[in-house]
C-alpha positions in Angstrom: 0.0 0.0 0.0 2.4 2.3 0.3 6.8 2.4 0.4 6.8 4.5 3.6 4.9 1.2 5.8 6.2 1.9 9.4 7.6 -1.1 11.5 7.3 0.6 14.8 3.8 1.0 15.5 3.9 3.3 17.9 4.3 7.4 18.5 7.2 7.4 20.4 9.3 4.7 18.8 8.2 6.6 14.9 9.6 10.1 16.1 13.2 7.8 17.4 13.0 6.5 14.4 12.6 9.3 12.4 15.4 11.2 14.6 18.2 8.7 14.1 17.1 8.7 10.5 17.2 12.0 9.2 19.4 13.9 12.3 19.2 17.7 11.3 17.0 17.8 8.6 14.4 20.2 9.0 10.8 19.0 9.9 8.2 21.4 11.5 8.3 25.2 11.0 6.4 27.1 12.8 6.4 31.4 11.8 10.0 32.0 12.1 11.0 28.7 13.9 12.8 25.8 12.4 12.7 22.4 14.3 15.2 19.6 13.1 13.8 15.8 13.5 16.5 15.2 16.0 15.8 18.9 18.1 12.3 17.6 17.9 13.2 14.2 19.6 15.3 15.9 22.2 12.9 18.2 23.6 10.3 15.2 23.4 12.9 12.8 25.8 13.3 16.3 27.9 9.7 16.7 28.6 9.0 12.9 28.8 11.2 13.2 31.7 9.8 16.3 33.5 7.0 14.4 33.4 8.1 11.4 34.5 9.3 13.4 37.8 5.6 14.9 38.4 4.7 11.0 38.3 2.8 10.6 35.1 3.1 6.8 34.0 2.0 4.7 31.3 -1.7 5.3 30.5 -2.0 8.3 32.6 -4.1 11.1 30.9 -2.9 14.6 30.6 -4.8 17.1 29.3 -3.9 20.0 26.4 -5.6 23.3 25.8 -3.5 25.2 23.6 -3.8 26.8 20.4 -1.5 25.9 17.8 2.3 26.1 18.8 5.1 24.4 19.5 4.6 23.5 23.1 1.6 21.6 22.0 3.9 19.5 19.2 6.7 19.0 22.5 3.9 17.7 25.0 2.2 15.5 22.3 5.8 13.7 21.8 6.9 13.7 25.4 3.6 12.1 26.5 4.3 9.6 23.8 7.4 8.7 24.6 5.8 8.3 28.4 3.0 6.1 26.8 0.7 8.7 28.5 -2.4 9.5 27.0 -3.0 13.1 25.9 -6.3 14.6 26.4 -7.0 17.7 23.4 -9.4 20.2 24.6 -10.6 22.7 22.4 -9.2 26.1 23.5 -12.7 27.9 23.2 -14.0 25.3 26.3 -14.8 27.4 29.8 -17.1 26.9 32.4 -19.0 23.6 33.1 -18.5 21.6 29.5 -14.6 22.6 30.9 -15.3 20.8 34.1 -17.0 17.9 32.2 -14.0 17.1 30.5 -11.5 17.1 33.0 -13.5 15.2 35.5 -14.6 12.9 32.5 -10.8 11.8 31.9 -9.8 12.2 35.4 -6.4 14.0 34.9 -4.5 15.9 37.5 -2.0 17.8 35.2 -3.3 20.6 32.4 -1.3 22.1 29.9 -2.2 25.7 29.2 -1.8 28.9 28.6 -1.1 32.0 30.6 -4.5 33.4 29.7 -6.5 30.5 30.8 -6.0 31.3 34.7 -9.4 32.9 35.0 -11.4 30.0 33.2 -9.3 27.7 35.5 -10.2 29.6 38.5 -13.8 29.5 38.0 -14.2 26.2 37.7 -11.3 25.0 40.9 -14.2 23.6 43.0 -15.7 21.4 40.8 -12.2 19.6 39.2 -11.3 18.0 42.5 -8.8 15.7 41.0 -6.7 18.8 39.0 -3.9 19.3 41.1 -1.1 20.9 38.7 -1.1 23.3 35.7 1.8 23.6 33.5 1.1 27.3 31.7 2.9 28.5 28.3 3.1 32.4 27.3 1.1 32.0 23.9 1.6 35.2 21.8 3.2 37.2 24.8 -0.3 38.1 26.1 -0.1 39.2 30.0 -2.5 36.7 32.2 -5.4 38.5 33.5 -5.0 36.8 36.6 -2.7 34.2 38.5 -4.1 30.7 39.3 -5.2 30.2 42.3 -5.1 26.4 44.7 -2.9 25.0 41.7 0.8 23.9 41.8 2.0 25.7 38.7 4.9 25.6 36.7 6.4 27.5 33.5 6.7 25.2 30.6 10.4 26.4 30.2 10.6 24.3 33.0 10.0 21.1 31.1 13.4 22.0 28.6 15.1 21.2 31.8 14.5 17.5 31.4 16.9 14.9 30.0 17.2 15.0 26.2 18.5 11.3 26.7 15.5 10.1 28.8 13.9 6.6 27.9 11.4 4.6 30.0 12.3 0.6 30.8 8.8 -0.6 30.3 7.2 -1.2 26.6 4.8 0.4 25.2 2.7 -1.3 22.3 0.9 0.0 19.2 -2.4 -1.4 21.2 -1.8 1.6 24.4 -3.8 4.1 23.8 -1.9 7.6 22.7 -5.3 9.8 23.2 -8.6 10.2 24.4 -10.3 12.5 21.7 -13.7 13.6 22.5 -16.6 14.4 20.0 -19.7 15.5 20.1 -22.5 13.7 21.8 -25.6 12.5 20.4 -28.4 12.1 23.2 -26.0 13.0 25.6 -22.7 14.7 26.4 -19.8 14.4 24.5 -17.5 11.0 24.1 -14.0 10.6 25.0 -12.9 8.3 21.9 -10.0 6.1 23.2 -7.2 5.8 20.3 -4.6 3.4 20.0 -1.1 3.9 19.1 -1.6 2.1 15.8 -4.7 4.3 14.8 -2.2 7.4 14.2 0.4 5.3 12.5 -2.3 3.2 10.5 -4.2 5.9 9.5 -0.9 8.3 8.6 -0.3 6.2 6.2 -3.1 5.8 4.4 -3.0 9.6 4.1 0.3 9.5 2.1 -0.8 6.7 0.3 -4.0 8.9 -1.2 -2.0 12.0 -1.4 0.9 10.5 -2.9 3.5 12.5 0.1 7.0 11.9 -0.4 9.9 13.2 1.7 9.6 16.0 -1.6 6.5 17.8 0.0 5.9 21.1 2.5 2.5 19.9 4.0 0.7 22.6 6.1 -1.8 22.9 8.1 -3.8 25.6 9.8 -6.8 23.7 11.2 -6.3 23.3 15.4 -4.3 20.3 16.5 -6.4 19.7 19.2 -8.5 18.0 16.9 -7.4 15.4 14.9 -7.3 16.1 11.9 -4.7 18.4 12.4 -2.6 16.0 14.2 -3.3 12.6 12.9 -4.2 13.1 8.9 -1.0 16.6 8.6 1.4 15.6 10.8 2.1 12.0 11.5 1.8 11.3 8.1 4.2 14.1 7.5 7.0 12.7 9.9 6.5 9.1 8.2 7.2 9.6 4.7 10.4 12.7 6.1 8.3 15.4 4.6 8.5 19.3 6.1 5.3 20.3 8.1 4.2 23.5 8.1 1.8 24.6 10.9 0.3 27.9 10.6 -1.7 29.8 14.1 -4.8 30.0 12.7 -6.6 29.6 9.5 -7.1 33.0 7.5 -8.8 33.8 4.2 -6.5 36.6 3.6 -3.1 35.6 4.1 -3.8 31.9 3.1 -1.9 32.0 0.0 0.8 34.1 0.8 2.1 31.3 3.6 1.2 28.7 0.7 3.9 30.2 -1.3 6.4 31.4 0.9 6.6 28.3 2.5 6.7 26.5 -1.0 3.4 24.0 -0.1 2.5 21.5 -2.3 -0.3 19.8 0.3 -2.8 21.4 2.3 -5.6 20.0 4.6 -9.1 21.6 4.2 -12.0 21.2 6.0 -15.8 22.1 6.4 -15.8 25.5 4.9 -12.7 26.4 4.2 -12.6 25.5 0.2 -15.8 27.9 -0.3 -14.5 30.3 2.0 -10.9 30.4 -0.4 -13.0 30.5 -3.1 -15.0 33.9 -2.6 -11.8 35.4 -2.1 -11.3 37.7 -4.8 -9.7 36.1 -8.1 -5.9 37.5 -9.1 -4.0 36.8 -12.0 -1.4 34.6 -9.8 -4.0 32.4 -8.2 -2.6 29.7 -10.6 1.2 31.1 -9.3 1.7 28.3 -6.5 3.5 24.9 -5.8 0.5 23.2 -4.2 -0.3 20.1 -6.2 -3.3 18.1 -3.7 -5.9 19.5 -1.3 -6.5 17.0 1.4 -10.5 18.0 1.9 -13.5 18.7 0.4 -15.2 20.9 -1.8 -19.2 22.0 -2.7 -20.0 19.9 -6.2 -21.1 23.5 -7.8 -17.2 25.4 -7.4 -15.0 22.2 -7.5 -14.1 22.1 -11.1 -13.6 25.8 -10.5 -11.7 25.7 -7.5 -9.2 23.1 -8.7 -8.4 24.8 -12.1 -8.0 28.4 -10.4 -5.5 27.1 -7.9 -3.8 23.9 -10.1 -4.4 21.6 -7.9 -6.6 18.5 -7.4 -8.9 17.9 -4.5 -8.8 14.3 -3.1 -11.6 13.7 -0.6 -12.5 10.5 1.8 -14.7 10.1 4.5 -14.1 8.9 8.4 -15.3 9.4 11.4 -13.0 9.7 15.0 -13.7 6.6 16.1 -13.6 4.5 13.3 -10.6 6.2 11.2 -10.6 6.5 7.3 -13.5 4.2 5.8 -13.3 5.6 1.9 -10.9 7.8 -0.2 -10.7 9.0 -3.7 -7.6 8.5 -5.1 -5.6 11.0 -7.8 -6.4 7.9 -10.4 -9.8 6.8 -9.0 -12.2 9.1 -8.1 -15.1 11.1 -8.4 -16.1 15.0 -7.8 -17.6 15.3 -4.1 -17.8 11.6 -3.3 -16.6 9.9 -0.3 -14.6 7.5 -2.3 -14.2 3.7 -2.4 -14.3 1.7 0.5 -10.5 1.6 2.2 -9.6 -1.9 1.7 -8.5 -2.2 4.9 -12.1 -1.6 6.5 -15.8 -3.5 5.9 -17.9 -0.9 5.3 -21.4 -1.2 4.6 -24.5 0.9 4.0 -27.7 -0.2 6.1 -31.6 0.5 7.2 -33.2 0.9 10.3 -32.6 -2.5 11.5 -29.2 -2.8 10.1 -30.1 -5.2 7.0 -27.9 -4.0 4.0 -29.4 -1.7 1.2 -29.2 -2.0 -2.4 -26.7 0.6 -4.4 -28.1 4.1 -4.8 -30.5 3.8 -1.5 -30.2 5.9 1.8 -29.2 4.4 4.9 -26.3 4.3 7.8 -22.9 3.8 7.3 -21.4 1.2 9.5 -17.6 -0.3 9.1 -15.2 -2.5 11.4 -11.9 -2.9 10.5 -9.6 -5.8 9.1 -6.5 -5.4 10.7 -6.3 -4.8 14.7 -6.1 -1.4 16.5 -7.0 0.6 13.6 -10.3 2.1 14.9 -11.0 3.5 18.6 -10.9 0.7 21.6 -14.3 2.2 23.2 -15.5 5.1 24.5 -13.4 6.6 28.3 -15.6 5.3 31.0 -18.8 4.7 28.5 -19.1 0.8 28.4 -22.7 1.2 27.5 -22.4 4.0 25.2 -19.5 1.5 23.6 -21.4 -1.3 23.6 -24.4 0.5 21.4 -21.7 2.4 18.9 -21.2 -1.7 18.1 -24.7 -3.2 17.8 -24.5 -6.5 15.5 -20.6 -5.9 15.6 -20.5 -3.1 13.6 -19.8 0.6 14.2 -22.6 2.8 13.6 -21.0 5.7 12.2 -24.2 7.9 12.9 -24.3 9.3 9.1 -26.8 9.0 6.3 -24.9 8.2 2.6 -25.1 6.0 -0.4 -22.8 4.1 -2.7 -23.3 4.0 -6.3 -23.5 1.3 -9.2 -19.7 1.8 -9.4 -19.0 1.6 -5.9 -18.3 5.3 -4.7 -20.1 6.6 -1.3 -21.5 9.7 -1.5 -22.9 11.7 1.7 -26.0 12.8 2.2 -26.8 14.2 6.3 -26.1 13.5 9.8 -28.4 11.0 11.7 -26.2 12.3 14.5 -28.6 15.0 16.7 -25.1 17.2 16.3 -24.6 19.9 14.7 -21.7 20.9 12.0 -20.5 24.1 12.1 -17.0 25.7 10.7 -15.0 22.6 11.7 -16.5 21.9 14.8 -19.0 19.1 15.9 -21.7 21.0 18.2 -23.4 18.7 20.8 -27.3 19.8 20.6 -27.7 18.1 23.6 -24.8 20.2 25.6 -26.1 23.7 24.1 -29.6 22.6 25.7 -28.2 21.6 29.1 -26.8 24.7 28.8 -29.6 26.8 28.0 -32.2 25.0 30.5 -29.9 25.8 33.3 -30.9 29.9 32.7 -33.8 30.5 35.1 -36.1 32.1 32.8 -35.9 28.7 31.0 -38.3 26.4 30.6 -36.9 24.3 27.6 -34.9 24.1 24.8 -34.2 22.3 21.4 -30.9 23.2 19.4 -30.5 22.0 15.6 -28.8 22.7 12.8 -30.1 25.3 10.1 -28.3 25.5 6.4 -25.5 28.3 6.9 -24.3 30.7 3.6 -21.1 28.2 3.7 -20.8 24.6 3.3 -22.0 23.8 7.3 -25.0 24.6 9.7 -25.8 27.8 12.3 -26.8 26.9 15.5 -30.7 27.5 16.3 -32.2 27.3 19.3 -36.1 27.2 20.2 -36.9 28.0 23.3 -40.4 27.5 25.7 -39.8 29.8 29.0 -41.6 29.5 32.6 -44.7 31.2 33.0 -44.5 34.8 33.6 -40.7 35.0 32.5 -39.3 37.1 30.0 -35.9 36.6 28.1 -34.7 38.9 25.1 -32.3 37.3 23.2 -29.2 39.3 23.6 -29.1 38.2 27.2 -29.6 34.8 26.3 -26.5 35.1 23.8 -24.9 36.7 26.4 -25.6 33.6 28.7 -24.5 31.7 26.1 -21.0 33.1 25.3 -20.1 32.6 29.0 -21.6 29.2 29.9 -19.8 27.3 26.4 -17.5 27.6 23.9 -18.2 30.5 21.6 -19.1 28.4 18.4 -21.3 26.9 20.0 -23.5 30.1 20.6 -26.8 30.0 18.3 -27.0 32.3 15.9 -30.9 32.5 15.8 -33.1 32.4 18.5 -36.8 31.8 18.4 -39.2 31.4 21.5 -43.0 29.4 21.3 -45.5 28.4 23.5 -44.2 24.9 23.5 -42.0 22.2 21.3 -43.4 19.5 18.9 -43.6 16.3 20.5 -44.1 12.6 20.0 -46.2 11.0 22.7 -43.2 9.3 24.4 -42.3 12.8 24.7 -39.5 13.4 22.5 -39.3 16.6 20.6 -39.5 16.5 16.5 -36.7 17.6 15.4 -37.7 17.7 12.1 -40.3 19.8 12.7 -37.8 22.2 14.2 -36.2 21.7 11.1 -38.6 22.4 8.1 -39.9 26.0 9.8 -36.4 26.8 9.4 -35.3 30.6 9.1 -38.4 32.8 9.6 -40.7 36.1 10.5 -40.2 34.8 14.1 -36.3 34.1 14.2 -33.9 36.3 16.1 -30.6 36.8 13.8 -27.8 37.6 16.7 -25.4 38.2 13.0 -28.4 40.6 11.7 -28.7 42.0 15.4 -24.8 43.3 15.4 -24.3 41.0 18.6 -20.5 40.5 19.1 -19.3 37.4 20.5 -16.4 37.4 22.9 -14.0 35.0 21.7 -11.2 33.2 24.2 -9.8 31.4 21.7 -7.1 34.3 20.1 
């Protein structure tokens, strides 16, 4: 499958690996910062063994809430060298979803930054279990405030470690490397536990479709704490020796000025971004780059458009966190916004109601389960129920509608998933209602998704209050932005006398659905409500 097929299944032993094989070549570059594979390693071993000192052990989590630097790249690799399991959370978290997720893995150490004392300090009482924060000056922004019933320490600290540091126990590609957590269904969000060989396994088959060799820049401005950042741009960089470019943020206007100084040839994009690029306005030199594949996916109407402007070729697949990467086109076997062919490695099947398999060209479920072991998630953290249903009839219910065609290509069609898509981000409906009930003037609430001007979904909520209360919608927003991250706010806000129903009780969603935008919907966007965003 492909030349690059890595022996040593595991994080840790790919970056030695990796180190010993290409010394001072460069790898990740970072705005003006230049990190050889070996100066990688090195600071890896070093923070492997400050950790080691705090007492972090195989299988231990740890979590990370930083933005895109560096110090994120450095604790990913020491934790891997520890056999630790790293815990993302999304920078934009605060209050109680916060809480939920520490408490949910049950880690006592938090990588962060200096801003995040505040959010930290809110929430003190109800993470028990936190006991040390490690804090990193992102930016060179002055903390608003100092933390408070923590042990804390500077993550200069962590260089201080041995650059020579190895543990004496194994660790195997079956240890898990991460718990990953997406977005909940009928209830709160998942911590998906990843093995080892799920980042190596799946690495590969990204430079398998995207045809990396140690020739190509890949970069990649989408957040690492998810992971498509970190599993489908950089560990598939590091196995085939390619450069990886991470950039802070993603940005419309300065996308294609880091494309070509940096010389890219791959990019990953994701939910909106292709559209987004492609309302940019048009310039003669559009063409004038090295890129040569877009890792993504692109809106049937521009893609012949977008490829031709920018010379390049889209290759899309489909995959879900838990399962990995069930279908990919391919540079000689594809076609324009499909899913692809079903990765050979995987069973992958399309299915009704009652999981009997459908005919080519009709609706129903993906489900998959993999060939080859430790290629998809071991189970959901602490969830053995929720684990056991994800698997009914031994199969992985993926949670998404889609078809496959007379030729064998899968093409999506929606979510059965009561989640939300928006800009990259999978919204629990189900958290932004916990949320929104807890406001006293709040009777109930239903959150869907509504059709957005870009390729994903706005946030709507309907809302019943209490008799007698009264709520205008910019305090609600207001509410909103402080109580959960700020993409999850709704855009539009609608209040009635009372939800559609089923008579066990269970609101129609649907319903929700089909009324849509109207006379009655509050427009926070149209309204000139500012959000107050944590995350830059």
């Amino acid at each position: 499958m492909l030349d690059h097929w890595v022996h040593e299944r595991t994080i840790g032993s790919l970056l030695d690996v990796k180190a010993k094989e290409n010394g001072d070549l460069p790898f990740v570059f970072f705005e003006d910062r230049v990190i050889s594979y070996r100066q990688l390693n090195n600071i890896a071993n070093a923070v492997a063994s400050f950790f080691f000192g705090l007492g972090v052990k195989k299988g231990d989590p740890v979590c990370i809430m930083l933005p895109n630097c560096l110090e994120y790249i450095y604790t990913w690799m020491g934790l891997s060298k520890l056999g630790a399991v790293k815990v993302p959370i999304n920078v934009a978290h605060n209050g109680e979803l916060l809480a939920y997720f520490i408490n949910q893995c049950g880690a006592s150490i938090i990588i962060t930054e200096d801003t995040s004392a505040a959010k930290l300090n809110i929430i003190r009482n109800k993470v028990p279990n936190l006991s040390t924060v490690i804090t990193c000056n992102i930016g060179n922004r002055e903390p608003c405030e100092s933390y408070k019933g923590f042990k804390v320490y500077a993550f200069s600290d962590l260089y201080d470690g041995d650059p020579n540091f190895t543990v004496s126990y194994p660790i195997y590609e079956y240890d898990p490397f991460c718990i990953l957590y997406t977005s909940g269904t009928t209830g709160v969000s998942k911590g998906v536990v990843l093995p080892n060989n799920y980042a190596v396994f799946n690495g590969e088959t990204i430079a398998y479709i995207a045809e990396l060799t140690k020739n190509d820049i890949v970069y990649c401005c989408l957040p690492l704490f998810h992971g498509h950042a970190s599993l489908l741009s950089f560990i598939p960089s590091m196995i085939v020796d390619a450069k990886f470019v991470l950039g802070r943020r993603f940005s419309a206007s300065t996308f294609w000025d880091t494309i070509r100084n940096y010389k890219v040839t791959a990019f990953n994009a994701l939910g909106g971004i292709v559209p987004i690029l492609y309302k940019q306005e048009q310039y003669q030199n559009d063409i004038d780059n090295n890129v040569r594949v877009c890792i993504g996916m692109a809106p049937e109407n521009i893609w012949d458009q977008f490829e031709n402007r920018f010379d390049l070729t889209i290759i899309e697949g489909y995959g879900s966190t838990e399962s990995g990467l069930l279908t990919y086109n391919t540079f000689n076997n594809r076609k324009k916004a499909s899913m692809g062919r079903i990765n050979p490695a995987y069973d992958v099947s399309i299915v009704d109601e009652n999981d009997y398999e459908v005919s080519a060209g009709i609706i129903g479920e993906v489900v998959s389960r993999p060939k080859h072991p430790w290629t998809m998630m071991t189970g959901y953290y602490n969830m053995p129920a929720e684990t056991s249903k994800a698997f009914n009839n031994l199969w992985f219910h993926t949670g998404d509608y889609a078809f496959c065609d007379k030729d064998g290509f899968y093409f999506f069609v929606d979510r059965k998933k009561d989640s939300i898509r928006h800009k990259g981000e999978n919204i629990s409906s189900f958290e932004v209602e916990q949320i929104i009930n807890l406001h006293p003037s709040v009777l109930e609430s239903a959150a869907i998704g509504v059709k957005s001007e870009i390729e994903d979904e706005e946030v709507k909520v309907v809302i019943v209050l209490k008799p007698g209360k009264r709520l205008p919608p910019e305090e609600l927003i207001k509410f909103c932005n402080d109580n959960m991250a700020y993409y999850m706010v709704p855009r539009y806000v609608e209040f009635c006398s009372e939800l559609p129903k089923t008579s066990t009780e269970k609101i129609e969603k649907n319903k929700l659905k089909e009324d849509g935008i109207n006379m009655k919907t509050w427009d926070r966007v149209k309204a000139g409500f500012n959000l107050r965003r944590e995350d830059s």
